[in-house]
Every structure is written in C-alpha cells, then in structure tokens.
DOVO-639381 format. One record per residue (C-alpha): residue number from 1; residue in one letter; chain; x, y, z. Coordinates in nm, 4 decimals, always signed. Each point is the difference from the previous one (the first is absolute). Example, Ala and Ser with C-alpha at 12.3 -4.5 7.8 and 13.67 -1.06 7.14 Angstrom:
resi,resn,chain,u,v,w
1,A,A,+1.2300,-0.4500,+0.7800
2,S,A,+0.1370,+0.3440,-0.0660
This chain:
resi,resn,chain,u,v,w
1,X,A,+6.8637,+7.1541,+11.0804
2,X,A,+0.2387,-0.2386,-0.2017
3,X,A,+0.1270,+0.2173,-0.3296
4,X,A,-0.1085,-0.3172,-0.1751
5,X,A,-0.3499,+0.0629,-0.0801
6,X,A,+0.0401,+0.4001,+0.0141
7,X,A,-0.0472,+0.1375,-0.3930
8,X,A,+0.0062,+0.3706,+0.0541
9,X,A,-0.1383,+0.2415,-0.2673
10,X,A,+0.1410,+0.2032,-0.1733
11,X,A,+0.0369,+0.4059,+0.0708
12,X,A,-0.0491,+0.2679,-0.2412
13,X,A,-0.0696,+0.4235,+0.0586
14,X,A,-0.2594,+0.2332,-0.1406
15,X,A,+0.1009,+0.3327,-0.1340
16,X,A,-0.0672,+0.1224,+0.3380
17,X,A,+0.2793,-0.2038,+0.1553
18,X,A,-0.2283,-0.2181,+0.1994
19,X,A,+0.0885,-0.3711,+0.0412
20,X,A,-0.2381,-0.2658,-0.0931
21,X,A,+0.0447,-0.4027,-0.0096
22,X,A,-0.1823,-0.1397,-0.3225
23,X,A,-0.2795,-0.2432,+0.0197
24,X,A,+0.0866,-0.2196,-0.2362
25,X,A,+0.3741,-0.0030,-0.0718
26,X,A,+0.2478,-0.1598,+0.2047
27,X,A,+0.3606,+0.1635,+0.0821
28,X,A,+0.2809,-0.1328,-0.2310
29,X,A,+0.3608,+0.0908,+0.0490
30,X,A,+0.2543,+0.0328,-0.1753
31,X,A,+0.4019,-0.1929,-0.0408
32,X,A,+0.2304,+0.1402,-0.2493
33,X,A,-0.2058,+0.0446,-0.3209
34,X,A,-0.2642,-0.2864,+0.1430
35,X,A,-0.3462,+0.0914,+0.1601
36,X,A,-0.1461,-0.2730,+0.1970
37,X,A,-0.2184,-0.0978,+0.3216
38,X,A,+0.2071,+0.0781,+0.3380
39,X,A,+0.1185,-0.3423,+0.1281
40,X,A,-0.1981,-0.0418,+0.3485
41,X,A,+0.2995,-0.0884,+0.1868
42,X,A,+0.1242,+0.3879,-0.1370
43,X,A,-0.2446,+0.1901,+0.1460
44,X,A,-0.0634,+0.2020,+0.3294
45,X,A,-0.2249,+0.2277,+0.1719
46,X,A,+0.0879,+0.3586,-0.1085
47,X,A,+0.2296,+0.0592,+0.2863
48,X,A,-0.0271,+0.3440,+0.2112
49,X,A,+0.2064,+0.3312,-0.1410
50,X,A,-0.0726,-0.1118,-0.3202
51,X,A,-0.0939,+0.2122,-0.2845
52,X,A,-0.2544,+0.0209,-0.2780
53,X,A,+0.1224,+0.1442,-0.3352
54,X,A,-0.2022,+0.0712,-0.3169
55,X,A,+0.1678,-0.0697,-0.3327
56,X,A,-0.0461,+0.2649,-0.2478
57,X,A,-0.0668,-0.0681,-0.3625
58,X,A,-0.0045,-0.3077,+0.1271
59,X,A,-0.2914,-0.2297,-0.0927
60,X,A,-0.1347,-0.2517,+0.2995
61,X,A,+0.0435,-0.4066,-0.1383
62,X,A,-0.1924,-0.2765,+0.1846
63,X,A,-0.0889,-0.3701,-0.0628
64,X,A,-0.3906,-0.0980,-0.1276
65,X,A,-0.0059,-0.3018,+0.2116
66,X,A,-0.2504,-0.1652,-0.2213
67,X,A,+0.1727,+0.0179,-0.2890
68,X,A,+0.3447,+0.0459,+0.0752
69,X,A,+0.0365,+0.2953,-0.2002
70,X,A,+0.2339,+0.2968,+0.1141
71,X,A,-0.1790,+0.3330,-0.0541
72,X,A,+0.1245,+0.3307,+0.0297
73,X,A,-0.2581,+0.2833,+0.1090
74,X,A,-0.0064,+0.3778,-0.0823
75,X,A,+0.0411,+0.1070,+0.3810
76,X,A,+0.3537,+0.0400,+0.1745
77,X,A,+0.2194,-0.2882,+0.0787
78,X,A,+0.0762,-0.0495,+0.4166
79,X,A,+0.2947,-0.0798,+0.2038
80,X,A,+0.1502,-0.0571,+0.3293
81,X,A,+0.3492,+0.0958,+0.1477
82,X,A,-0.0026,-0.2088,+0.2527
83,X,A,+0.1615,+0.1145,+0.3727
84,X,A,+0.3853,-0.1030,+0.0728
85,X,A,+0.0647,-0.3238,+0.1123
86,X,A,-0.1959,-0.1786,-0.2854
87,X,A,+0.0528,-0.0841,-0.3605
88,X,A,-0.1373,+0.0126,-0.3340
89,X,A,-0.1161,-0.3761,-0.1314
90,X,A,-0.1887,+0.1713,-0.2868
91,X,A,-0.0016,+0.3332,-0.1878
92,X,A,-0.3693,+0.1963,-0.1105
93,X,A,-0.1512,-0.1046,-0.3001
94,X,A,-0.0766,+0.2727,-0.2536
95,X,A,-0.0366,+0.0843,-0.3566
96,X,A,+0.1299,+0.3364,-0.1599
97,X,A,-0.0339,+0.1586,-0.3212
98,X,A,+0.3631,+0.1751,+0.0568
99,X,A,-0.2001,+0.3614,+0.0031
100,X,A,+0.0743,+0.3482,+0.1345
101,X,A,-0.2122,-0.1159,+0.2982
102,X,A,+0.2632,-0.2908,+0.1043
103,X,A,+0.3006,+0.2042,+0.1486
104,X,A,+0.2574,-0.1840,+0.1127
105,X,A,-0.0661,-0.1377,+0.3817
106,X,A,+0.1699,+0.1187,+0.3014
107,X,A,+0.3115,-0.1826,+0.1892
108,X,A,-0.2819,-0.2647,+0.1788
109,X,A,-0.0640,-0.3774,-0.0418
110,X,A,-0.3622,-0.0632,-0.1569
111,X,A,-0.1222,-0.3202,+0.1816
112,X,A,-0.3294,-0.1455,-0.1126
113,X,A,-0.2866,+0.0524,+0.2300
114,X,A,-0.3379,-0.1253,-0.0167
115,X,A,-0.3269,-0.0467,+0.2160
116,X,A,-0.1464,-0.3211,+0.1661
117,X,A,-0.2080,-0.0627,+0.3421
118,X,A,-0.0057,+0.3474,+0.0922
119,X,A,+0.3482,+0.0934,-0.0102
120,X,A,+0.2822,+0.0702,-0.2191
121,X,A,+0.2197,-0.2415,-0.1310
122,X,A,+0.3942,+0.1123,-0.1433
123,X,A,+0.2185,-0.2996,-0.1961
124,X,A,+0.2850,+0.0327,+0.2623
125,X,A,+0.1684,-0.2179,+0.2650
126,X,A,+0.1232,+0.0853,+0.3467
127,X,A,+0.3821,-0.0333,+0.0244
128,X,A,+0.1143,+0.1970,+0.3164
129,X,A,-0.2372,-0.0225,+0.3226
130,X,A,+0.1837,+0.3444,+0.1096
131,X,A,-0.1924,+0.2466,+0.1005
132,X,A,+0.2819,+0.3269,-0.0955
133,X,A,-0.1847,+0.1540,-0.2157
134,X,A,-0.3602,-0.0675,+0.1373
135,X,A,-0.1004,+0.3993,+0.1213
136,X,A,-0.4151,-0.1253,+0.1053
137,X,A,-0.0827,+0.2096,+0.3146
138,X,A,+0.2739,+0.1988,-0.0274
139,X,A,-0.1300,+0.3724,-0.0377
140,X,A,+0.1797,+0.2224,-0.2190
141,X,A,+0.0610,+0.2398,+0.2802
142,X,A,+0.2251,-0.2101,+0.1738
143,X,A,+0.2366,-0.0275,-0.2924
144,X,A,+0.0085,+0.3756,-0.0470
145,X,A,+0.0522,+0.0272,+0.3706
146,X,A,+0.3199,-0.2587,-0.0574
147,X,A,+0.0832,+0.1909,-0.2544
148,X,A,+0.0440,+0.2986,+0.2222
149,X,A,+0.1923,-0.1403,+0.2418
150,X,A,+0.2710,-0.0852,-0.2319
151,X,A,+0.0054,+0.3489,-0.1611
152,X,A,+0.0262,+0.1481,+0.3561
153,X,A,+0.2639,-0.2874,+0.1419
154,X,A,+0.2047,+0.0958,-0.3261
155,X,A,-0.0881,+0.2981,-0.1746
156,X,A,+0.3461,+0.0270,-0.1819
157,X,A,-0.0149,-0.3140,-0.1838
158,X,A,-0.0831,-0.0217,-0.3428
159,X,A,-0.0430,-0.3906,+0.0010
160,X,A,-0.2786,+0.0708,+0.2632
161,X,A,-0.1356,+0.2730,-0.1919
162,X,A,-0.0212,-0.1952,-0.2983
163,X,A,-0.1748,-0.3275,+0.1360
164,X,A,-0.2494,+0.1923,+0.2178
165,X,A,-0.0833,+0.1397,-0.3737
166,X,A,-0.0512,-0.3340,-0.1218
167,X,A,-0.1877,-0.1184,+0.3016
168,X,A,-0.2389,+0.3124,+0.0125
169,X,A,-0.0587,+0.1168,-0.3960
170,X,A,+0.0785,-0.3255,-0.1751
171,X,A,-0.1349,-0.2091,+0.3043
172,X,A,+0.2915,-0.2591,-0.0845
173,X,A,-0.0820,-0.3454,+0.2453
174,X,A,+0.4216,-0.0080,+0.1270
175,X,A,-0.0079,+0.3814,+0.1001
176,X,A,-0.3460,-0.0200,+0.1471
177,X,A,+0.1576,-0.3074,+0.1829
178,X,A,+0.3033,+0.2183,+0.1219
179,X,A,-0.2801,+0.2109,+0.1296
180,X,A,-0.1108,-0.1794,+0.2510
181,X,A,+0.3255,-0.1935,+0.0755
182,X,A,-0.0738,-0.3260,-0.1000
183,X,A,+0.1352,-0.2743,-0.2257
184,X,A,+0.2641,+0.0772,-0.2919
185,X,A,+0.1367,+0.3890,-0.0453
186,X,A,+0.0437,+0.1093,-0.3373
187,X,A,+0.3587,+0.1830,-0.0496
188,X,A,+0.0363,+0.0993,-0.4112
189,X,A,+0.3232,+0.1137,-0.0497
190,X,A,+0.0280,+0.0286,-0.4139
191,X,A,-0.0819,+0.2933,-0.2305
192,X,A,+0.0963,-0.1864,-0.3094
193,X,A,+0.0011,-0.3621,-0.1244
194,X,A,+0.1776,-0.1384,-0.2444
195,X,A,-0.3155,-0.2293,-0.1562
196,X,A,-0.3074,+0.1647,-0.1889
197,X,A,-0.2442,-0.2813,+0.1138
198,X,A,-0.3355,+0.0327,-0.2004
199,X,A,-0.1679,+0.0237,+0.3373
200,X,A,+0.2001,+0.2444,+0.1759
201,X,A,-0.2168,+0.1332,+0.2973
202,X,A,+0.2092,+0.3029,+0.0269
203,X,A,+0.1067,+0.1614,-0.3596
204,X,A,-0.1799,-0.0266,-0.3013
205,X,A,+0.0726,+0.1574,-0.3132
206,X,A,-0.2240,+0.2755,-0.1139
207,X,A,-0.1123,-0.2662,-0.2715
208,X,A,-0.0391,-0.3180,+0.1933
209,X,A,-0.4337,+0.0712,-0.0026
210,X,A,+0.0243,-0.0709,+0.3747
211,X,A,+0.1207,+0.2402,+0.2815
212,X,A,+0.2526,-0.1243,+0.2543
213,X,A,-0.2327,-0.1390,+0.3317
214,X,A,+0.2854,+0.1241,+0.2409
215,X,A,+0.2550,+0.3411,+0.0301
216,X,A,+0.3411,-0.0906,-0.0592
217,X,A,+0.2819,+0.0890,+0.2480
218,X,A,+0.1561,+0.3244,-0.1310
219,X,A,+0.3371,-0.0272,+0.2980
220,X,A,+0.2329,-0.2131,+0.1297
221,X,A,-0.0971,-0.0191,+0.3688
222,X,A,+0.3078,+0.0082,+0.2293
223,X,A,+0.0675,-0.3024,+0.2459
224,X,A,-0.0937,+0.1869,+0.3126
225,X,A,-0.3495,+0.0068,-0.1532
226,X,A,-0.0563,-0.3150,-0.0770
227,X,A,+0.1660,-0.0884,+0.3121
228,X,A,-0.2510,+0.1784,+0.2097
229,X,A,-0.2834,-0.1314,-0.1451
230,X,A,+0.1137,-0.3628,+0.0453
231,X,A,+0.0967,+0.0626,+0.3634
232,X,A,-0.3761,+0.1979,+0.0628
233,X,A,-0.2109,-0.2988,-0.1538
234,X,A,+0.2165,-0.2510,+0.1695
235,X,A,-0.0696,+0.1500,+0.3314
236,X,A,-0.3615,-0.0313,-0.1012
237,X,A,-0.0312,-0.3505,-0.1760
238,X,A,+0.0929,-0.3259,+0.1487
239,X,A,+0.0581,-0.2101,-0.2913
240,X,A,+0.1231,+0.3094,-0.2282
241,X,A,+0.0991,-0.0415,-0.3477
242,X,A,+0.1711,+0.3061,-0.2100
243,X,A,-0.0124,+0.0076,-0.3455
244,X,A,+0.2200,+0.1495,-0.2737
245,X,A,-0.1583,+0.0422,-0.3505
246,X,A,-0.3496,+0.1306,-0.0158
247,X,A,-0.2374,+0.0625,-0.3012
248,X,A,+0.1086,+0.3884,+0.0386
249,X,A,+0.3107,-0.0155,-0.1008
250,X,A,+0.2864,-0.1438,-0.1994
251,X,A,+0.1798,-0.3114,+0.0224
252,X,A,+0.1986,-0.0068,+0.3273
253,X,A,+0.2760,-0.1917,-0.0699
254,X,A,+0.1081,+0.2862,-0.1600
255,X,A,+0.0153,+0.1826,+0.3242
256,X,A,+0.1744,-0.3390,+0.1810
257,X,A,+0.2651,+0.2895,+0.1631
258,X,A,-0.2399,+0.2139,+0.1519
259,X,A,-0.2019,-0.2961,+0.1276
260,X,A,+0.2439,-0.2298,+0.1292
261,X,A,+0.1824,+0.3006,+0.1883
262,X,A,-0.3555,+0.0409,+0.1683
263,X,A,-0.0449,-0.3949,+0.0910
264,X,A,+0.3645,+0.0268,+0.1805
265,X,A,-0.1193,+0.3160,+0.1934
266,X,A,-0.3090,-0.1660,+0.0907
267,X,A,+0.1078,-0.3387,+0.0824
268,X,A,+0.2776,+0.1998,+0.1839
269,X,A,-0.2019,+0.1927,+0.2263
270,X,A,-0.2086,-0.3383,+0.0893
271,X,A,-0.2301,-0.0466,-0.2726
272,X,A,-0.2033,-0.3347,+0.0165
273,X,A,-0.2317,-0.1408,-0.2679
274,X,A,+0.0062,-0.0460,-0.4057
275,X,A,+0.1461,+0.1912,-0.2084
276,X,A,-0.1067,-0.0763,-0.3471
277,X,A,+0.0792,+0.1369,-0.3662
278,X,A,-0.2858,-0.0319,-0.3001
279,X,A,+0.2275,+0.0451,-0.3385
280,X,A,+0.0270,-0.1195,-0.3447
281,X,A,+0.3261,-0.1642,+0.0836
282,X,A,+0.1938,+0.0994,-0.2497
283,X,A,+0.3302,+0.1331,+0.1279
284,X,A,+0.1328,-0.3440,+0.1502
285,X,A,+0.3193,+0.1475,+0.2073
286,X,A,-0.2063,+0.1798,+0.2170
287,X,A,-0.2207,-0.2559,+0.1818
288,X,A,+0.3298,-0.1324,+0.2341
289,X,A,+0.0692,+0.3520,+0.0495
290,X,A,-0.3332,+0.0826,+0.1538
291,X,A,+0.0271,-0.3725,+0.1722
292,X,A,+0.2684,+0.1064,+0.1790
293,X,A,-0.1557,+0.3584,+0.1254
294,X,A,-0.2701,-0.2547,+0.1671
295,X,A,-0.2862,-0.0447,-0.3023
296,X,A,-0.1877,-0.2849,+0.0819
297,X,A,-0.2028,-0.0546,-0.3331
298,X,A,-0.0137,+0.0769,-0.3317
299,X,A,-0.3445,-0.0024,-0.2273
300,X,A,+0.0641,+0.0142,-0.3611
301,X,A,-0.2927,+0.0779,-0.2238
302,X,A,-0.0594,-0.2487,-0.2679
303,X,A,-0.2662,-0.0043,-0.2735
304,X,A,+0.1329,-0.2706,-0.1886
305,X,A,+0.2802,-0.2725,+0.0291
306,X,A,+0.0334,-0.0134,-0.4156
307,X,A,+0.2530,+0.2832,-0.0520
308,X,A,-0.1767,+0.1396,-0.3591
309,X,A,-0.2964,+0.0522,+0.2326
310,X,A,+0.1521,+0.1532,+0.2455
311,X,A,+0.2016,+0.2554,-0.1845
312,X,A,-0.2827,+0.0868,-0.2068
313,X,A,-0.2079,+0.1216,+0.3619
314,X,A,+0.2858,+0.1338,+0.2008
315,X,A,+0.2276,+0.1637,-0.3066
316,X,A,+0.3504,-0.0186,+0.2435
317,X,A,+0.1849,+0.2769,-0.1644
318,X,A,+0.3185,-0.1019,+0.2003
319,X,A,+0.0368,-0.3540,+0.0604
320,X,A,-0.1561,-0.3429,-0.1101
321,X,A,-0.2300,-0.2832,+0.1467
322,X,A,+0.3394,-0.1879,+0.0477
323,X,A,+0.0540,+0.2192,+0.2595
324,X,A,-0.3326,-0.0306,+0.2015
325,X,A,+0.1028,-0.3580,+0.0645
326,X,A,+0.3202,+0.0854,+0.0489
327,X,A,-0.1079,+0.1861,+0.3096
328,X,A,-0.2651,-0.1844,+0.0961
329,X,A,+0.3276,-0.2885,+0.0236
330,X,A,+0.2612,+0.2567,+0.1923
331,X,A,-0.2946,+0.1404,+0.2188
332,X,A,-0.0212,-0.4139,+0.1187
333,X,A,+0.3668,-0.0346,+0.0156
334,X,A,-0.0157,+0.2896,+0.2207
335,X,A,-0.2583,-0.2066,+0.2116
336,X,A,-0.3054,+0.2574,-0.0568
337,X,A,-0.3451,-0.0894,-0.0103
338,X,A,-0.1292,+0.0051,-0.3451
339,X,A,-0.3294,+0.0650,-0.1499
340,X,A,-0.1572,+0.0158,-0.3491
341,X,A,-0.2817,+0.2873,-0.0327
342,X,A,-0.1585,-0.1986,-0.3272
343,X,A,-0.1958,+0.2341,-0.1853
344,X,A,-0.2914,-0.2865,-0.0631
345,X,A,-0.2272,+0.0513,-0.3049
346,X,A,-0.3048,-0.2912,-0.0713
347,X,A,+0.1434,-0.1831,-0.3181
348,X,A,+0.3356,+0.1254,-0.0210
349,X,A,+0.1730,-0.0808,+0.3183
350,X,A,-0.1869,-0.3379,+0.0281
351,X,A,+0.0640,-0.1242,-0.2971
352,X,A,+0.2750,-0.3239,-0.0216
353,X,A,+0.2525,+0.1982,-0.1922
354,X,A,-0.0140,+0.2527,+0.3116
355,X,A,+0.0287,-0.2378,+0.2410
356,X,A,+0.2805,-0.1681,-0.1367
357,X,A,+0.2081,+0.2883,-0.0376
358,X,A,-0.0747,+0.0695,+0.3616
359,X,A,+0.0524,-0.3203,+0.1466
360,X,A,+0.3075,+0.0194,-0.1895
361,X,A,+0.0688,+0.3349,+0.1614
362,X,A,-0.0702,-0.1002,+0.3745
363,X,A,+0.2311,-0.3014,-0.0452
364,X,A,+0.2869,+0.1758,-0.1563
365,X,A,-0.0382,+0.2650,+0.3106
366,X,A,-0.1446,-0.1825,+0.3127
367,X,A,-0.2118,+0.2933,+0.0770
368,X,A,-0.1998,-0.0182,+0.2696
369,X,A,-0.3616,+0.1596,-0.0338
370,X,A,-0.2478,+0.1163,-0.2794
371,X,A,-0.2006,+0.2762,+0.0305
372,X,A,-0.3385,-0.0489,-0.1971
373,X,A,-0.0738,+0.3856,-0.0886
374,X,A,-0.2331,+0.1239,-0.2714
375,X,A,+0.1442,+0.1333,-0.4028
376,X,A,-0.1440,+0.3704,+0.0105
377,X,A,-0.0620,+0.0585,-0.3535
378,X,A,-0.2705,+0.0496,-0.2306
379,X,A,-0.0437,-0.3630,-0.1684
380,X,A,+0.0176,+0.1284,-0.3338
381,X,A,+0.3443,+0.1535,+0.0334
382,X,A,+0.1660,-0.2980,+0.2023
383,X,A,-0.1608,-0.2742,-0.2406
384,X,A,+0.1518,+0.1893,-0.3283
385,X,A,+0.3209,+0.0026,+0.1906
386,X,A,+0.0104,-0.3349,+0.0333
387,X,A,-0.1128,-0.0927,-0.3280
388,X,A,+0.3001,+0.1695,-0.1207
389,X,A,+0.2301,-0.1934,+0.2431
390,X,A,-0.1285,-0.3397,+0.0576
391,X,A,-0.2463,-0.2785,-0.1056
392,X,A,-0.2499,-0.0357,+0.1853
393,X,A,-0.0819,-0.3721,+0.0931
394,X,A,-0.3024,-0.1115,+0.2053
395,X,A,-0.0856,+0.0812,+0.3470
396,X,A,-0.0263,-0.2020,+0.3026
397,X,A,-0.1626,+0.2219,+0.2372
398,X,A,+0.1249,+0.1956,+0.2952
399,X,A,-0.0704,-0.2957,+0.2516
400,X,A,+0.1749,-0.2749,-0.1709
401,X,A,+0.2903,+0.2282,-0.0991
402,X,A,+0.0484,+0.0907,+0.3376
403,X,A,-0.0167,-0.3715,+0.1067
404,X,A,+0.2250,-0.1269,-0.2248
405,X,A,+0.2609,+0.2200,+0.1404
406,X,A,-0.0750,-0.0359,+0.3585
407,X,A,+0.0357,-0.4159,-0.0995
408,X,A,+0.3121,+0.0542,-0.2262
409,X,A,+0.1657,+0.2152,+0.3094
410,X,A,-0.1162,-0.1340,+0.3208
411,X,A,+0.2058,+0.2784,+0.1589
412,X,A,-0.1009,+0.3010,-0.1567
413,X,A,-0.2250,+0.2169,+0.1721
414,X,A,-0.3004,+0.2276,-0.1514
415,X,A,-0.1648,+0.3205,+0.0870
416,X,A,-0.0944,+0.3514,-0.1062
417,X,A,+0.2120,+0.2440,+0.2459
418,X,A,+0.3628,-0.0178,+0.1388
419,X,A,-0.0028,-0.1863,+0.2671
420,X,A,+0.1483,+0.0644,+0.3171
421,X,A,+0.2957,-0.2270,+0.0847
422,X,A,+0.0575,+0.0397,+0.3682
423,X,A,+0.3430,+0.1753,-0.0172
C-alpha cells in the first residue's frame, strides 16, 4: 500500500488506559515547536517490538480535515517508541496545561503514531536492515537459560554477574544478545563519567523528575574479565563485535588503561572480530593508545554539531567540544573506523543550521559512518534546552536531511548499530 494515499488517525486513551483511533481527526506530528501532517514519504507500518505509551496530562491533538483546524481533545495524548533499527521523522502531537498531572517523561523517544487501513502507522524511517536487536520467537526462557550458562562457566566474575543482571531484571537488548551468543557483546567498564548529559541512562540526580532507565557500574572490572567474556562470545559468534561503553555506565575513555590492557590480552590469545568503543570523545590522547592495543572503531555520541548546543545537553565537566573532534581526527590518524551516534530529534537536527555544522564536522574529520539513533527525552525539556542555546530555523524533514548528506558525502555510510567490520 503506497504511504502516499495512507492518512492515519489520530490515537488518544480513555481514563481506563484503552487505546482508541478517532473518527474524525487525522494524526498530526510534531517538528521542533511545529505541528503538522506526517509527510507520506515519512511514514511506516508500526514495526514489530514496538511500544505503545500513554502521555499523561497530556491532551490528544488531531487535524479536522474539513476545516483544517487543529483541535485538542480532553482524553490522553498517544505515542510510539518505535523498535531499534528505525528512526523518529516526527514527534507526538499534544497540548498541556503544565499541571501536576504532566510529570516529566521517562528517558524514551515519543514518535507519533496514528491509525489507517487497519493497522498502525509510526512517523519513522528504517535506517539499519539488522536484525540485532529483533528478539520475535525468541522465548524468554532461553535467555534465562543463557544466562545460566554464563553464571555457571564463570561464577567469579563480576562483569558476568553484572550483565546477566542487566539481561535478566532490566531485560537490556546487548546483554540479552550476549545471552544467546550472538551479534555485539556489551563490556562497560566505567563507574564514573566526567559529562552530566541531560539524558544520562545511568545516574540521575534525585531532582532530575526522571529516574535513570539503566544501573550504573559501581567497579572497575579487571582485564581477565573482560577478557573472558570476549574470548566466550567469540567462540560463539562468527561475525562478533565487542563493545566498550554501554548505557550502564560511565564514559569509558576514562577507563582507556583497563580496557586497552584487555584488547592486548585478547588479541594476544587469538582474538578475531571488532572491537569497538561508544564514548563522548573527549579525552583526545587516548584514542591512538587504544589503536594500538587493537581497537578497531570508535562511536562518539553526538547530539549536536553547534557547540552551545551541545554543551548545554552533555554539560562536559572536564573537557570541551574542541576535543570531541579532536579525537574523532587522532582516532582517523590512527586508521580506526569512525562513527557518529547522532542523537536525531524532528526539527532540531534537520534543520539547515544543523546540517551545516555537521557537514562542516564530517569534512573537517573524514569520519566514516552515522548512526541515526533516537534523542530520549521528554520534548518539553530538550526543546527549552535548545531554546536557550540555539535558533531554531526551519525544518527539512528527516528524508531530505538524510539525502542531502548521503549526496554531499558519497562515501559516508548510514545505519543504526555498529557494524561489524570483518577484522
């Protein structure tokens, strides 16, 4: 069915929590401070694993198609977070009043999501066709019996310990994924960070309105145990990739001793595959360091290429923006594999400002790859941030923003996970 002539309703709940699609009103979405029809060409089938959320204290805003009014009902507001592996071309439309009965919204993206032909409809593209963090038909028992295995095989180590935690309470995707023994092994290393981004996933202050999604790291993990959890899921995986910096813990680079002694001892005792480090980038001396140990890539998280706008999200307590492309430039010299993870937020990141400042960015660098992941924030919060930081200019939309780039730099290379680089 071409996305063309698909106009899906819009969603709203009862007091009950039940989901209903409106008769009358159509689904509008929102950029930035704009509400406005999804584009067709932004549009897609609400993709398995994806979620439902209800908005509280949030009132539900459609389009009269007759008139062309926007009106705002009493009933709750709807959105989607869609599954990995897609993103957001359009935020959820909603009105609030600012009461006691609109808390601040968890660490998720809010995607727009209507109804149309009998099936739900989210404002969200595909970027990644991978399938890592697809878990349909997988049975929960399975994962707990993975889990097992790995607390038998090493019931000393507190690395293990701690991921089979994640994979079993917090049911994190990457530990599930070590689990079963396939695709990229998380290894967090970090207890502390030195950055207080807005959207931490790990520590919160007691004030922040929103509790941390993820349990931070509370030890250093010794080589040996991150050693023997590369060498286990190697011997499992084919095409393994290992990954330092995870959303429970700190920033790694902060650990680069601990983790590039464990890279030599597991590149020294054979170790095949990539080895891979998500980081803010900001300690510049260390990526040839950990290029040397046998790191293969480096992704460096990046909600902004305009430096007030980034400072104002991540808060680096310790270093400057300066020195995220300063790393991102010795990390290349050191012939590593570079990727952006670019927090993307409708009518903020698409905007021409952004995407000069980014073109400018990806230029200055040579970087390699973007990784087109999902802003977790309540709107509300990130939008007064960047008031304070930026102007805001119009939007172009997700698709042509992402075409402009691919046409500006014919080499780079787009997805959603790290990809695996056949080393």
């Amino acid at each position: 069915m071409a996305t063309q002539k698909i106009k899906p309703h819009m969603l709203f709940a009862d007091a009950e929590g039940k989901i209903y699609d409106h008769p009358e009103l159509l689904m509008l979405c929102r950029r930035g401070q704009e509400f406005g029809l999804p584009r067709p060409d932004e549009i897609t089938p609400l993709p398995a694993e994806s979620e439902l959320f209800l908005l509280p204290g949030r009132r539900a805003v459609g389009l009269d198609p007759e008139t062309g009014a926007v009106e705002a009902i009493e009933e709750t507001a709807v959105a989607a977070f869609v599954c990995p592996g897609f993103t957001s071309t359009g935020l959820a439309a909603y009105l609030t009043d600012k009461s006691p009965d609109a808390p601040t919204l968890p660490l998720f993206s809010y995607t727009a999501v209507g109804y149309a032909a009998g099936r739900f409809w989210a404002c969200s593209k595909k970027v990644d066709e991978d399938q890592r963090q697809v878990f349909t038909g997988i049975s929960r028992r399975r994962i707990q019996d993975g889990g097992r295995e790995w607390l038998n095989r090493f019931p000393k180590n507190r690395l293990v310990q701690h991921l089979m935690r994640c994979a079993l309470t917090s049911c994190c995707p990457a530990a599930r994924n070590l689990c079963l023994g396939r695709f990229e092994a998380p290894l967090p290393t970090a207890r502390t960070c030195n950055a207080a981004c807005l959207g931490c996933l790990s520590l919160q202050p007691s004030d922040s309105g929103f509790p941390a999604t993820q349990s931070r790291l509370d030890f250093r993990p010794e080589p040996k145990e991150i050693v023997e959890i590369m060498l286990r899921h190697g011997e499992r995986e084919s095409r393994p990739i290992f990954s330092f910096g995870q959303g429970c813990e700190g920033e790694p680079l902060t650990e680069a001793a601990t983790i590039a002694a464990a890279i030599r001892g597991f590149r020294e005792r054979g170790g095949t595959g990539t080895v891979n480090i998500n980081t803010n980038a900001s300690l510049p001396d260390q990526a040839p360091l950990l290029a040397a140990a046998g790191l293969d890539s480096i992704r460096v998280s990046l909600n902004s290429a305009r430096e007030p706008l980034y400072t104002a999200y991540y808060r680096p307590k310790s270093y400057h923006f300066s020195d995220v492309r300063q790393t991102i430039i010795e990390a290349k010299t050191a012939g590593l594999f570079v990727s952006l993870n670019f927090l993307y937020f409708p009518g903020v990141s698409d905007t021409e400002e952004e995407f000069e400042a980014l073109s400018g960015l990806i230029e200055d660098t040579k970087l390699d790859f973007i990784q087109l992941r999902n802003l977790n924030l309540d709107p509300e919060l990130y939008l007064k941030l960047v008031g304070n930081a930026v102007q805001l200019g119009p939007a172009m939309g997700f698709v042509n923003f992402k075409k402009r780039l691919r046409k500006t730099f014919e080499r780079l290379r787009f997805g959603y996970f790290n990809p695996y680089l056949g080393k």
